[in-house]
MARBA-3410 file (N, C-alpha, C, O; in Angstrom, 1 decimal):
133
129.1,49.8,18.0,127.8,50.3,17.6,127.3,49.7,16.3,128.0,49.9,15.3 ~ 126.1,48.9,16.4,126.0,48.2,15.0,124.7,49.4,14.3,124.0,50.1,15.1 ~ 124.7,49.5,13.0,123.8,49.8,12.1,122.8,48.9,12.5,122.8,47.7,12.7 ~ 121.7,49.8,12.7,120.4,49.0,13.0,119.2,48.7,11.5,119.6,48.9,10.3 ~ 118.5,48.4,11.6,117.4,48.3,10.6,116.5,49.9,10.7,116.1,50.6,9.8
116.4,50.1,12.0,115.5,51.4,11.7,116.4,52.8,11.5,115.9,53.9,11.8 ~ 117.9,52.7,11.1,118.8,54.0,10.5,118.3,53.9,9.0,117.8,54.8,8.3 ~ 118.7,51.9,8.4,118.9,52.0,6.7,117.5,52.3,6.4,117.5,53.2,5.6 ~ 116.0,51.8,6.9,115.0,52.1,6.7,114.5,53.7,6.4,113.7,54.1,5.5 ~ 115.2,54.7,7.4,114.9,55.8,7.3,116.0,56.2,5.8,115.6,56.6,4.7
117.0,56.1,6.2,117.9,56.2,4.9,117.3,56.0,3.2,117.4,56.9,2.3 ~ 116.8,54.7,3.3,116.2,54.3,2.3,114.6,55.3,2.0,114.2,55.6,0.9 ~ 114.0,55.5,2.9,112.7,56.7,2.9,113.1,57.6,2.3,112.6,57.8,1.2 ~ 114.3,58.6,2.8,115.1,59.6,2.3,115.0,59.8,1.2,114.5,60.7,0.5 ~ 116.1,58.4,0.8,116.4,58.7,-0.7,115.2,58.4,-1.7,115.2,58.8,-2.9
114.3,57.7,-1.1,113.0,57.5,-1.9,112.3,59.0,-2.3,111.9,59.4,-3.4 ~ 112.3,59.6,-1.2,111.4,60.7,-0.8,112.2,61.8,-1.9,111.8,62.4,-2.8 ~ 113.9,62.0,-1.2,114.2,63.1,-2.7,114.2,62.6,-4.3,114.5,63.3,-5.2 ~ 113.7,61.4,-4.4,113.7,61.0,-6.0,112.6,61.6,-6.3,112.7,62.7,-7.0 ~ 111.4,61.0,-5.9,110.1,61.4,-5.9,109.6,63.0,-5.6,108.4,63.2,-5.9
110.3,63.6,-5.2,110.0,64.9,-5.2,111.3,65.7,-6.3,111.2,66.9,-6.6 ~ 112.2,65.2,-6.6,112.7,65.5,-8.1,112.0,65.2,-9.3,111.9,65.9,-10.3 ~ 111.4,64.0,-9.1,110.2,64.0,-10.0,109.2,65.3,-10.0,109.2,66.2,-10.8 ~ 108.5,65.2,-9.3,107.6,66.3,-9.2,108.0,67.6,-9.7,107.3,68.1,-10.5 ~ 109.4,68.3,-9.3,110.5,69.2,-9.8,110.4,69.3,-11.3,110.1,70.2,-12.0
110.8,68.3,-11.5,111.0,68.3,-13.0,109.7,68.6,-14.2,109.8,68.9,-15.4 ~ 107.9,68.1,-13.2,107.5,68.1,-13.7,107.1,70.0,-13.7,106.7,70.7,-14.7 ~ 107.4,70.4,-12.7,107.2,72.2,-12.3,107.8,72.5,-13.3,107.1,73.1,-14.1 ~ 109.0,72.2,-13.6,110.1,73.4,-14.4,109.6,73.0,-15.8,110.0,73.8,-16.6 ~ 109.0,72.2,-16.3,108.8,71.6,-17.6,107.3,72.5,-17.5,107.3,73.4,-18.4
106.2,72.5,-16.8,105.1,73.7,-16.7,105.9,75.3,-16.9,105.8,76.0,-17.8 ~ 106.6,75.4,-15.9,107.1,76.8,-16.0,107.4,77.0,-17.3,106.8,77.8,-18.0 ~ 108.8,76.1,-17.7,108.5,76.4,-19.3,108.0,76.8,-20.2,108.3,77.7,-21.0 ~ 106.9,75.9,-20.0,105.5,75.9,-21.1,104.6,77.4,-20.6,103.7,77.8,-21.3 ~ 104.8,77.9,-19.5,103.6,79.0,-19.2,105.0,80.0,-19.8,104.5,80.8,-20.6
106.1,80.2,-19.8,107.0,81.1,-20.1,106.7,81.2,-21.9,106.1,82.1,-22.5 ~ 107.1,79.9,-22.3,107.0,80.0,-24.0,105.5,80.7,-24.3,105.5,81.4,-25.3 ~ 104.6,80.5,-23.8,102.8,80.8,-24.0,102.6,82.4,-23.8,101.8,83.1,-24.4 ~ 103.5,82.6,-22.8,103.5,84.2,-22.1,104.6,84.6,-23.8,104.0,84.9,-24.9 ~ 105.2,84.5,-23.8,105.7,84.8,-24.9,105.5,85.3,-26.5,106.0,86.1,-27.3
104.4,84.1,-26.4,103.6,83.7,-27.8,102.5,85.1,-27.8,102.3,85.9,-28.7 ~ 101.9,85.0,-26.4,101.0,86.2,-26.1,101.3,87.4,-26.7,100.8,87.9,-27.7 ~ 102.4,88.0,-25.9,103.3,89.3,-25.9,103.5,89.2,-27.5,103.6,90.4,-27.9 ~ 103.6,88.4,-28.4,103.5,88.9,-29.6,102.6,88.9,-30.6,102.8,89.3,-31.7 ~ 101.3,88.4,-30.1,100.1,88.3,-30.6,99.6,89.9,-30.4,99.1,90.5,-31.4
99.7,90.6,-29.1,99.6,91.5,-28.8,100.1,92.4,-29.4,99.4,93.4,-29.3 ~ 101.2,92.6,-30.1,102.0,93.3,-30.8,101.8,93.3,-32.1,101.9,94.3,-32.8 ~ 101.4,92.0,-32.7,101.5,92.1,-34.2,100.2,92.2,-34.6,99.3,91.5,-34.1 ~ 100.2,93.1,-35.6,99.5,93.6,-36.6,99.1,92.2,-37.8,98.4,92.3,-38.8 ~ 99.5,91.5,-37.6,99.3,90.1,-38.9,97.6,90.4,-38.7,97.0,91.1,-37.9
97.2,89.6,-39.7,96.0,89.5,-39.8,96.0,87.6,-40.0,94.9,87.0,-39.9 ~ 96.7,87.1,-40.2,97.0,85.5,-40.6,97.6,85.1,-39.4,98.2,85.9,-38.7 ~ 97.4,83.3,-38.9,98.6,83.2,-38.3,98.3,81.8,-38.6,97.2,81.5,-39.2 ~ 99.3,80.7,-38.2,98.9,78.9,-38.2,98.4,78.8,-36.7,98.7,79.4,-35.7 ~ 97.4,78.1,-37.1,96.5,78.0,-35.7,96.9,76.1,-35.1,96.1,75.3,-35.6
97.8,75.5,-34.3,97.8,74.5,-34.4,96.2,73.5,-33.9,95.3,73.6,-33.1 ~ 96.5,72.8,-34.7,94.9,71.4,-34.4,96.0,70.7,-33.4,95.4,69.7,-32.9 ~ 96.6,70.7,-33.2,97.7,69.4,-32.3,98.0,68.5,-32.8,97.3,68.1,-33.8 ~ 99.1,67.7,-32.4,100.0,66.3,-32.8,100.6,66.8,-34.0,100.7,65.9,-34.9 ~ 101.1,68.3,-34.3,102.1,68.8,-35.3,101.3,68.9,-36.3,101.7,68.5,-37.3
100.0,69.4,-36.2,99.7,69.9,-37.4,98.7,71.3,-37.2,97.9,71.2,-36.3 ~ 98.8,72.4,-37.8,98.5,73.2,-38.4,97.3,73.7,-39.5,96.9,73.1,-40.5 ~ 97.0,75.2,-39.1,96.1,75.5,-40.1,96.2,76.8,-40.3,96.3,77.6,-39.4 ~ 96.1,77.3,-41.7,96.6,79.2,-41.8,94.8,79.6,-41.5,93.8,78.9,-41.9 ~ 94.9,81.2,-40.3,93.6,80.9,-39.7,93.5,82.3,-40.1,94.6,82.8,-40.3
92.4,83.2,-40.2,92.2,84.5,-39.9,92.0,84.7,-38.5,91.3,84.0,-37.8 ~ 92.9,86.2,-37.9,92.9,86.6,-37.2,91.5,88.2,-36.8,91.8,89.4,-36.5 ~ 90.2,87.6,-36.9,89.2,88.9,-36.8,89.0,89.3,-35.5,88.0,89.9,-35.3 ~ 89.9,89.0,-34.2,89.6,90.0,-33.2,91.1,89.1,-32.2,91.5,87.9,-32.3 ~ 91.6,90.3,-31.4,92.3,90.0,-30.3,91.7,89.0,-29.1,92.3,88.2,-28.4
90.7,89.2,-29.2,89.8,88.3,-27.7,90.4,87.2,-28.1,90.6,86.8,-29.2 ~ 90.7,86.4,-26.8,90.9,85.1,-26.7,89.8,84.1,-26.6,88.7,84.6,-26.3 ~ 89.7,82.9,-26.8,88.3,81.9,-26.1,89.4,81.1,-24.8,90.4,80.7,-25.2 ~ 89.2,81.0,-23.5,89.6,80.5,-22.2,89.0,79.7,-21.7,88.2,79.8,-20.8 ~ 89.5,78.5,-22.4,88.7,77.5,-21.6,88.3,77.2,-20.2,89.3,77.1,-19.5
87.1,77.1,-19.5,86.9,77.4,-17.8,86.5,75.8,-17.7,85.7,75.6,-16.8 ~ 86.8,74.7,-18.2,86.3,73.8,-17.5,85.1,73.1,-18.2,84.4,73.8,-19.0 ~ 84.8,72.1,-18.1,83.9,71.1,-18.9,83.3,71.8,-20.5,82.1,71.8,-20.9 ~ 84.6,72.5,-21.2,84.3,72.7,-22.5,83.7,74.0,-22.8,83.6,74.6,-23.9 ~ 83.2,74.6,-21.2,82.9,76.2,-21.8,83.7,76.7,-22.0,84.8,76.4,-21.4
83.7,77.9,-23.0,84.8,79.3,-23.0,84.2,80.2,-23.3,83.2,80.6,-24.0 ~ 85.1,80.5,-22.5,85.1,82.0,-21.9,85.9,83.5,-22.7,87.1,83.4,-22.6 ~ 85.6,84.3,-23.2,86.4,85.8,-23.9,86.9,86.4,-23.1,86.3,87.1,-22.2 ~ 88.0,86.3,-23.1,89.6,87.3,-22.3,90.1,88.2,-23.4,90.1,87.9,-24.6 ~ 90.5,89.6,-22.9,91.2,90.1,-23.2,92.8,89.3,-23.7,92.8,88.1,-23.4
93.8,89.7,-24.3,95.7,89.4,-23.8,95.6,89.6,-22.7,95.9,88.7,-21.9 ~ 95.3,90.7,-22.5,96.4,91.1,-20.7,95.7,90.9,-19.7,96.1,91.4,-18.6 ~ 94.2,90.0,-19.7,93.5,89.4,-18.6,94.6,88.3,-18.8,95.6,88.2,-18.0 ~ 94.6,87.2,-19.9,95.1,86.2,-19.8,96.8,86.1,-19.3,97.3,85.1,-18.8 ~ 97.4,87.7,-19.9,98.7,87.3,-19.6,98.8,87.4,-17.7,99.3,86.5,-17.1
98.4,88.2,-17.3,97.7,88.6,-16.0,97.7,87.2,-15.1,98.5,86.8,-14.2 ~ 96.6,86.6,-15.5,96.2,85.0,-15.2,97.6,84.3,-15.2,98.0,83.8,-14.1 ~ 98.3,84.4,-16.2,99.7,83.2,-16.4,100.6,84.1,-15.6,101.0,83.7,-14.5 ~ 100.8,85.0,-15.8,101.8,85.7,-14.5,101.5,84.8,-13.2,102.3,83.9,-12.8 ~ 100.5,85.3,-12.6,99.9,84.9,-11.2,100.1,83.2,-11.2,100.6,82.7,-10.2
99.8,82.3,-12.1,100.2,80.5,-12.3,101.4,80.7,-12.1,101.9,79.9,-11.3 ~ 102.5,81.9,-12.7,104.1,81.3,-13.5,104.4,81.5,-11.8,105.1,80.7,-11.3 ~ 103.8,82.4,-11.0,104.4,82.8,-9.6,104.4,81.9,-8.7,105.3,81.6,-7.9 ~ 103.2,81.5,-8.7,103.1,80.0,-7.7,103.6,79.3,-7.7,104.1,78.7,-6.7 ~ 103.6,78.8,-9.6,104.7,77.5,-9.5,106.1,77.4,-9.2,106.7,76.5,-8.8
106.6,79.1,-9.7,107.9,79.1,-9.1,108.3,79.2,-7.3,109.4,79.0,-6.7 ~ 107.3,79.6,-6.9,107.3,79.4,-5.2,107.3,78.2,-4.7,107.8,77.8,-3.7 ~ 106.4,77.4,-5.8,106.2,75.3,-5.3,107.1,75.1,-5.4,107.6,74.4,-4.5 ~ 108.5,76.1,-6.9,109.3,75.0,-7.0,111.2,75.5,-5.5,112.2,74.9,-5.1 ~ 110.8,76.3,-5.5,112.0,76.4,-4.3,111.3,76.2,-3.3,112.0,76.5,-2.4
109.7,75.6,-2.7,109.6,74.4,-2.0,110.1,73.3,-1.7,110.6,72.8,-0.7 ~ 109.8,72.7,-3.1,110.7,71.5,-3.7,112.1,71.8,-3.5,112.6,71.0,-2.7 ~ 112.8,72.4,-3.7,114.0,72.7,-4.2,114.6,72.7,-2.1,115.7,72.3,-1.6 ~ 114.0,73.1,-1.6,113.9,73.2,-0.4,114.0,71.9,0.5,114.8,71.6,1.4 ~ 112.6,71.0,-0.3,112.8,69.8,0.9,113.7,69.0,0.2,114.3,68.1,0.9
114.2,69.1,-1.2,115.0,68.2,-1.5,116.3,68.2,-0.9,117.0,67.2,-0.7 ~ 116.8,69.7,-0.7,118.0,69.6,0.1,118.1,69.6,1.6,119.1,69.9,2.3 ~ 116.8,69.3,2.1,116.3,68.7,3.6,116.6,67.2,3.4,117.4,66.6,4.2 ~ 116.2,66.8,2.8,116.3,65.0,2.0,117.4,64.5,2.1,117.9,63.6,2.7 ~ 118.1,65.7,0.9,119.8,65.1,1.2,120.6,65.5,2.0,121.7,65.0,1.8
120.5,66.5,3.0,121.1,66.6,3.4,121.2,65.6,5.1,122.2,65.5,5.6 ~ 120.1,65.1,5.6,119.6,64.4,6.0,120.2,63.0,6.0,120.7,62.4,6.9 ~ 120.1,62.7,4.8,120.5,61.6,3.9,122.2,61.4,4.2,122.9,60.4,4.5 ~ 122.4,62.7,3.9,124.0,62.4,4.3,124.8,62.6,5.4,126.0,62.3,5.6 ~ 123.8,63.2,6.4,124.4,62.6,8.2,124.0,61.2,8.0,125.0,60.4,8.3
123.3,60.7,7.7,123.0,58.7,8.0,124.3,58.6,7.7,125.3,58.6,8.5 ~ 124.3,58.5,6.2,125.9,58.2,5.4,127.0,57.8,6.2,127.6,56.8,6.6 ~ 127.1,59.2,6.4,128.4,59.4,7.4,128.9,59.0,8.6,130.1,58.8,8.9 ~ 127.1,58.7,9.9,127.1,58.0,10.6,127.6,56.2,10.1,128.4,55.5,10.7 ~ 126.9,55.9,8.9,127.4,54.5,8.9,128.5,54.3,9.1,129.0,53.7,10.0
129.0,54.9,8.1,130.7,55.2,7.3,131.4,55.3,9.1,132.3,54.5,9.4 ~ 131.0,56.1,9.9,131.8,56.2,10.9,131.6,55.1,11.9,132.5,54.7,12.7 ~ 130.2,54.5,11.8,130.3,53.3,12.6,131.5,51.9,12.2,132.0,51.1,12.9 ~ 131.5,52.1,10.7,132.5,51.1,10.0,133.7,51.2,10.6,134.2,50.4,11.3 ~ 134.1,52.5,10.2,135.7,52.6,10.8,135.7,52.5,12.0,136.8,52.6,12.5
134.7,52.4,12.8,135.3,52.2,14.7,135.2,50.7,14.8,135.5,50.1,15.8 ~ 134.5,50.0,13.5,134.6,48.4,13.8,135.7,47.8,13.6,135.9,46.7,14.2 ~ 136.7,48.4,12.5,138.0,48.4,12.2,138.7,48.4,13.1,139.9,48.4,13.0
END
């Protein structure tokens, strides 16, 4: 039984296809992250009594800001914002943090469809070798 071109072909898809969707993976858990640290940051805005806080401008720099109301500004898209309560907003990131963790045992799902896949070919080669022996 020889190894054909259209086994290594699919083989080679495979392993293309679980890289590429490890990619994507990685890019989920690095969001999840970031909505976990944010949900976080919330839950203590909400709590504290400060009247000060550093407001970052981005690329690591900072500004000491007065704090005169809880309302958030939410950005909706081509630069409007929008006033949220905290717990509209934490609300909103709950319901994001949920989906993406459902995308990601999607992912987490076809990737071990991928390899597992991947490793009947394997094994098929591996077994066609030894009966050439």
């Amino acid at each position: 039984m020889e190894i054909n071109q259209e086994t290594l072909m699919k083989a080679n898809f495979l392993q293309k296809e679980s890289q590429e969707m490890e990619q994507r993976l990685e890019m989920v858990e690095n969001q999840i992250s970031e909505f976990e640290q944010f949900h976080q940051s919330l839950k203590e805005l909400e709590k504290s009594n400060e009247k000060e806080i550093f407001s970052s401008l981005g690329k690591g720099v900072h500004i000491p800001a007065e704090i005169k109301s809880k309302e958030l500004l939410v950005e909706v898209g081509q630069g409007y914002l929008v006033k949220k309560k905290p717990e509209e907003v934490l609300k909103t990131l709950e319901e994001q943090t949920k989906r993406l963790k459902e995308a990601r045992m999607q992912m987490r799902t076809r990737i071990e469809i991928y390899n597992s896949a991947l490793h009947e070919i394997v094994s098929q080669i591996e077994q066609m070798q030894k009966e050439k022996k």
